[in-house]
C-alpha positions as protocol buffer text, in pm:
chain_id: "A"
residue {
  index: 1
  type: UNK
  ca { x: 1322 y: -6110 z: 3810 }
}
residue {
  index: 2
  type: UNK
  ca { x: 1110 y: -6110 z: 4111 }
}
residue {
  index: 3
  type: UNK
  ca { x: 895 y: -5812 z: 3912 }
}
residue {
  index: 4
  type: UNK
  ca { x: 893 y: -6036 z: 3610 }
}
residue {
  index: 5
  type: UNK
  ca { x: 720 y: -6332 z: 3805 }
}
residue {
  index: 6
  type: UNK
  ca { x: 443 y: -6096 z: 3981 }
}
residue {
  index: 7
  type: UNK
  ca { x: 350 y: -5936 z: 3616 }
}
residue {
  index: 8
  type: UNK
  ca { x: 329 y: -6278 z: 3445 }
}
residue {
  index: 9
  type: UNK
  ca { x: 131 y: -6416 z: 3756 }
}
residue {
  index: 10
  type: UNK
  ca { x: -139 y: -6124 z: 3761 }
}
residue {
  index: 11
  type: UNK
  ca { x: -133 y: -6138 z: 3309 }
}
residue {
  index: 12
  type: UNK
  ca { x: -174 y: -6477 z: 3330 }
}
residue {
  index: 13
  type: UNK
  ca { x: -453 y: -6482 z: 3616 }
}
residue {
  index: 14
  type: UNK
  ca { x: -626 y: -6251 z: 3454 }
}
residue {
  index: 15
  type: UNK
  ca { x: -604 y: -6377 z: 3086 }
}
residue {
  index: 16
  type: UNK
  ca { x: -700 y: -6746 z: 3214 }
}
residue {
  index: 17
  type: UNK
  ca { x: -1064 y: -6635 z: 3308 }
}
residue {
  index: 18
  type: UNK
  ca { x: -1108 y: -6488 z: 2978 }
}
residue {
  index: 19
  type: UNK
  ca { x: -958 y: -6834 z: 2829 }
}
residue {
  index: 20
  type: UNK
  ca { x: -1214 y: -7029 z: 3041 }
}
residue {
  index: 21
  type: UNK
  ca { x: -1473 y: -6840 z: 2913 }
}
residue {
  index: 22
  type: UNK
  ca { x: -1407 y: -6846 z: 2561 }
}
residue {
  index: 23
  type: UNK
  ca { x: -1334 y: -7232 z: 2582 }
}
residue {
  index: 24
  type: UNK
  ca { x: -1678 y: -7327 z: 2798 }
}
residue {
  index: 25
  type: UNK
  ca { x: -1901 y: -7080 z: 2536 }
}
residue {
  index: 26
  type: UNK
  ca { x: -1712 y: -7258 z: 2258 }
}
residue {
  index: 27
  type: UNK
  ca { x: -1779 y: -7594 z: 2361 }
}
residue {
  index: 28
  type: UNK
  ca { x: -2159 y: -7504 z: 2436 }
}
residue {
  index: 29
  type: UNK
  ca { x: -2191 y: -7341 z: 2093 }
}
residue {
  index: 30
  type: UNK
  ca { x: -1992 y: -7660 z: 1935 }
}
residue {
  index: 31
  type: UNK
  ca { x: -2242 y: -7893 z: 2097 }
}
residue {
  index: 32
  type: UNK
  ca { x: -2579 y: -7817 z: 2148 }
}
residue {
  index: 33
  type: UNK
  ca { x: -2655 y: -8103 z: 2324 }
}
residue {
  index: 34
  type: UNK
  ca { x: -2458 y: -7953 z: 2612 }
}
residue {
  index: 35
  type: UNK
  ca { x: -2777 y: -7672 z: 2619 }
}
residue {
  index: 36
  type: UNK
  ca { x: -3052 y: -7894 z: 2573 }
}
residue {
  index: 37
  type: UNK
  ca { x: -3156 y: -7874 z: 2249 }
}
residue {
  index: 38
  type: UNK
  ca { x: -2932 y: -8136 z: 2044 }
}
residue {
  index: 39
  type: UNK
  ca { x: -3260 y: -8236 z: 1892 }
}
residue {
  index: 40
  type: UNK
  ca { x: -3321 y: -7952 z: 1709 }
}
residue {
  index: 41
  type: UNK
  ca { x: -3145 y: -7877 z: 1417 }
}
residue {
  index: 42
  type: UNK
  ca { x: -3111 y: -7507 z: 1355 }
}
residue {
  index: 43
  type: UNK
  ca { x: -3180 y: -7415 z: 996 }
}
residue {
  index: 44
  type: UNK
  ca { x: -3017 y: -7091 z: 839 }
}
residue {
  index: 45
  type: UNK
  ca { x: -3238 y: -6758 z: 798 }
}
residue {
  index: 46
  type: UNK
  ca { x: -3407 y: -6764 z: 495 }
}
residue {
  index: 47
  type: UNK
  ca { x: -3455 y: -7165 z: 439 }
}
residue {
  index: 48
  type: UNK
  ca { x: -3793 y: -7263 z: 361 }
}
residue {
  index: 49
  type: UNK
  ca { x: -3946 y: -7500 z: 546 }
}
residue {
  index: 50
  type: UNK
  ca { x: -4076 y: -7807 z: 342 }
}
residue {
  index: 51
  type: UNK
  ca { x: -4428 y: -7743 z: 387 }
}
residue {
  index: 52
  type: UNK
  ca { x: -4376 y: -7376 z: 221 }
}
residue {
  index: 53
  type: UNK
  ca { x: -4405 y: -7337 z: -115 }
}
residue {
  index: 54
  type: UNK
  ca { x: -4384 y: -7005 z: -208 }
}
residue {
  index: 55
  type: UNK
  ca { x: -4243 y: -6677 z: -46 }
}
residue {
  index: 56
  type: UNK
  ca { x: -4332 y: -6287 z: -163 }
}
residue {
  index: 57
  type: UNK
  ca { x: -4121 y: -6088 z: -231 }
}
residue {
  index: 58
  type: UNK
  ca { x: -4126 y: -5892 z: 117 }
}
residue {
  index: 59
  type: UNK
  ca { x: -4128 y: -6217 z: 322 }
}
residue {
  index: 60
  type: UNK
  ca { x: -3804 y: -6345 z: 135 }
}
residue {
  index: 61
  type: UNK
  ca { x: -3625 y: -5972 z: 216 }
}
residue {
  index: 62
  type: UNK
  ca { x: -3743 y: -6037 z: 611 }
}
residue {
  index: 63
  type: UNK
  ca { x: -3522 y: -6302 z: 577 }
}
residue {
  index: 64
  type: UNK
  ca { x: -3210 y: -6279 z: 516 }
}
residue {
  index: 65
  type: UNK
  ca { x: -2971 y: -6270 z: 231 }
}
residue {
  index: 66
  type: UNK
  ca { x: -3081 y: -6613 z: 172 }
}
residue {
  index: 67
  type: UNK
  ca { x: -3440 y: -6567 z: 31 }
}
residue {
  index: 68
  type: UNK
  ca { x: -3350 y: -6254 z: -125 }
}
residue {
  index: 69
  type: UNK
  ca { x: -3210 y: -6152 z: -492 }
}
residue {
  index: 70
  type: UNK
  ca { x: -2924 y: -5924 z: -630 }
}
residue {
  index: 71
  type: UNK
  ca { x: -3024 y: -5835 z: -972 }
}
residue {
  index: 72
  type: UNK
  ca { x: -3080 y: -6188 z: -1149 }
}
residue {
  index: 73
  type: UNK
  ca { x: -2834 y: -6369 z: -931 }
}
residue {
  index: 74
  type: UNK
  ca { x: -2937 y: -6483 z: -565 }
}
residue {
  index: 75
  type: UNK
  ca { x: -2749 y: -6342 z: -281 }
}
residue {
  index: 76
  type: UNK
  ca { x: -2656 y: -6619 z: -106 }
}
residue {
  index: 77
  type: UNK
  ca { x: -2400 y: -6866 z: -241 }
}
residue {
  index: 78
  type: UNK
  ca { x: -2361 y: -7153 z: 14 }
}
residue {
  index: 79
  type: UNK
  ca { x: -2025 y: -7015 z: 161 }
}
residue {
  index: 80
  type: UNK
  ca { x: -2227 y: -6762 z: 375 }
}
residue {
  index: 81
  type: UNK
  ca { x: -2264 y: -6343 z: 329 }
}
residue {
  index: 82
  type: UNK
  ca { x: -1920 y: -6181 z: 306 }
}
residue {
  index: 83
  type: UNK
  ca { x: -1688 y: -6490 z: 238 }
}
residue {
  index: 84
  type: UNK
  ca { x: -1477 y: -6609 z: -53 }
}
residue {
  index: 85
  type: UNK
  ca { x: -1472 y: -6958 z: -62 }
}
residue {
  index: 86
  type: UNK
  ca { x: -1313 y: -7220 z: 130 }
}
residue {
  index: 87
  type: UNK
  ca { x: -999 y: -7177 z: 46 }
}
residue {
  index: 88
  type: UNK
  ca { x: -989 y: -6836 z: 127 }
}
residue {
  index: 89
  type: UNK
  ca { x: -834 y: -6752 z: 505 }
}
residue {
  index: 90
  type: UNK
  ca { x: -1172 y: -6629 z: 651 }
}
residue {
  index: 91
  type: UNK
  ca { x: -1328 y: -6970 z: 528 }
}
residue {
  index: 92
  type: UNK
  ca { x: -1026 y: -7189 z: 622 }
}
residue {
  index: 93
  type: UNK
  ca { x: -1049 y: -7016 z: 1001 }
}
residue {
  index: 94
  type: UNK
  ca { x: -1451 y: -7056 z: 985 }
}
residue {
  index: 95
  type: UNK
  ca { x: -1347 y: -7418 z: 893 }
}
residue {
  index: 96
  type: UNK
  ca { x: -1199 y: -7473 z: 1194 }
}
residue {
  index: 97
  type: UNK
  ca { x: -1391 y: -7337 z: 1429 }
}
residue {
  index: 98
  type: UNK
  ca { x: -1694 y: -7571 z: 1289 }
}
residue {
  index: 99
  type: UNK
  ca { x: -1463 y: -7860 z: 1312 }
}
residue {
  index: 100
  type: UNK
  ca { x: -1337 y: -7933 z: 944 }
}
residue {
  index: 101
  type: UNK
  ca { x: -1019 y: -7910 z: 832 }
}
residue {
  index: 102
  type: UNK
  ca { x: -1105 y: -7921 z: 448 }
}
residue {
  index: 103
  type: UNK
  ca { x: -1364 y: -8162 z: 408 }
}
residue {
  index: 104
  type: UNK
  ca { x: -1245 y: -8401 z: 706 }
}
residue {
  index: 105
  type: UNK
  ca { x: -1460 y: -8381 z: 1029 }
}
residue {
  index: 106
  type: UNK
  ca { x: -1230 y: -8290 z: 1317 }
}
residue {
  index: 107
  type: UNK
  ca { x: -1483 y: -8218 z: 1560 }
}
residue {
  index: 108
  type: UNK
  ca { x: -1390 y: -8440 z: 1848 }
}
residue {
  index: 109
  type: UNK
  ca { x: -1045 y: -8277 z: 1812 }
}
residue {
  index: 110
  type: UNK
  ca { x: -1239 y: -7907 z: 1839 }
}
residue {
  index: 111
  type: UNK
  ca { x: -1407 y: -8068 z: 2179 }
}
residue {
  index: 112
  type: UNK
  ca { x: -1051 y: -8241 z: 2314 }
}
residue {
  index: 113
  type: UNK
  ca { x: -878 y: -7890 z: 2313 }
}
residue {
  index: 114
  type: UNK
  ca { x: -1150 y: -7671 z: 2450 }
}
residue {
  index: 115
  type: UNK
  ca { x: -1172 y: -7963 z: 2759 }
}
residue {
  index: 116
  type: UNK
  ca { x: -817 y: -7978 z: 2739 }
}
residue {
  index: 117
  type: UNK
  ca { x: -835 y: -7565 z: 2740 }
}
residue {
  index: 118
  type: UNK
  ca { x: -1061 y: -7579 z: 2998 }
}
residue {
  index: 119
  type: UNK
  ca { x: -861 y: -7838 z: 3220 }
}
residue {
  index: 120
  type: UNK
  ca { x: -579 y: -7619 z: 3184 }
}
residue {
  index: 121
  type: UNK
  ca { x: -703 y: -7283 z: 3295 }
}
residue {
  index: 122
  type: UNK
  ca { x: -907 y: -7393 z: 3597 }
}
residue {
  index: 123
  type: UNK
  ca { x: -596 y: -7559 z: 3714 }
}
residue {
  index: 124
  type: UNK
  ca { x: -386 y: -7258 z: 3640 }
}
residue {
  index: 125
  type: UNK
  ca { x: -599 y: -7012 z: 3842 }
}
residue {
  index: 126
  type: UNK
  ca { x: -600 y: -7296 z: 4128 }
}
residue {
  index: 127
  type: UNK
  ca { x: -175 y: -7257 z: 4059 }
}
residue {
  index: 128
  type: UNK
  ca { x: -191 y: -6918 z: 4074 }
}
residue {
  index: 129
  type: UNK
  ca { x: -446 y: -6868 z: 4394 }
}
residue {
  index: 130
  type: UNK
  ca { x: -221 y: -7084 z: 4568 }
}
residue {
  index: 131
  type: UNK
  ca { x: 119 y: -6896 z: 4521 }
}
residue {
  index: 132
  type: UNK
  ca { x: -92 y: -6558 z: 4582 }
}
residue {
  index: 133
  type: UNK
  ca { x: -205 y: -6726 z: 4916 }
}
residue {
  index: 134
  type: UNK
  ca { x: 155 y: -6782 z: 4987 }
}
residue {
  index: 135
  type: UNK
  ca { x: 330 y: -6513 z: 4904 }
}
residue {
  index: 136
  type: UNK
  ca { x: 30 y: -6335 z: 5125 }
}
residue {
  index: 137
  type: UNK
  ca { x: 154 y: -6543 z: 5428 }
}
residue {
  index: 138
  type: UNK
  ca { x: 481 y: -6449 z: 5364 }
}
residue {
  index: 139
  type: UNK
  ca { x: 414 y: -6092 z: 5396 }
}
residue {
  index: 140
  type: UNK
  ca { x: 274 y: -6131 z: 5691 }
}
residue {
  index: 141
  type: UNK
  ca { x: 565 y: -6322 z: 5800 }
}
residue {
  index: 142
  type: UNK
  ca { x: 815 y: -6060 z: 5742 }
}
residue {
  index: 143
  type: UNK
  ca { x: 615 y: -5788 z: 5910 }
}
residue {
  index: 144
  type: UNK
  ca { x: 577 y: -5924 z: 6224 }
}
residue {
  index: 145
  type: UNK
  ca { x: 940 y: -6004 z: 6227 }
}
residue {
  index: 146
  type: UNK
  ca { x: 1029 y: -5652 z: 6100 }
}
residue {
  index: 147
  type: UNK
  ca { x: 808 y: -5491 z: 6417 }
}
């Protein structure tokens, strides 16, 4: 049991700091205005800008799959290169991690849970620096009683 604890103390230590990574870059991606540049809307490669009125044929490959064409259908369909749909799994998961669970806006929800994520891990690493302190002391303990 005692081996148990030690391996899910030095798992979970370890696997928090990943966690509290994942959850700040998330929330930083999520909102922009966390970076500094919340003004800015970022457009997708290949949109045209509205003072552009054309694009050759060259240009619009340079872009993206956007600007360019497959045969006499465009490449790009709105759901993004390499997905279904919406209702497929990879745009269901894509759904969530933009904050929409169909077409309802659940991005405050996104931003509760990686804070809440966040809240979480620092306080579990602070939990588990603690015990490690501890059970450091203790070891001491028992040596100098043991000599």
């Amino acid at each position: 049991m005692k081996r148990t604890r030690q391996l899910h103390l030095w798992i979970g230590l370890i696997c928090s700091v990943f966690i509290l990574i994942q959850s700040i870059t998330g929330l930083l991606l999520s909102e922009k205005w966390l970076t500094g540049s919340g003004g800015a809307e970022m457009r997708p490669p290949g949109a045209m800008s509205q003072s552009s009125t054309s694009m050759t044929p060259s240009a619009a490959g340079d872009q993206g799959t956007a600007g360019a064409m497959q045969g006499n259908r465009p490449a790009f369909n709105g759901s993004g290169p390499g997905q279904e749909g919406a209702n497929s799994l990879t745009g269901i998961i894509k759904g969530l991690h933009e904050g929409k669970i169909g077409n309802t806006n659940v991005k405050w929800l996104v931003d509760i849970t990686a804070i809440s994520m966040i809240f979480l891990t620092i306080t579990g690493i602070t939990l588990s620096i603690k015990t490690l302190r501890a059970q450091g002391i203790q070891r001491k303990k028992r040596r100098a009683l043991e000599a």
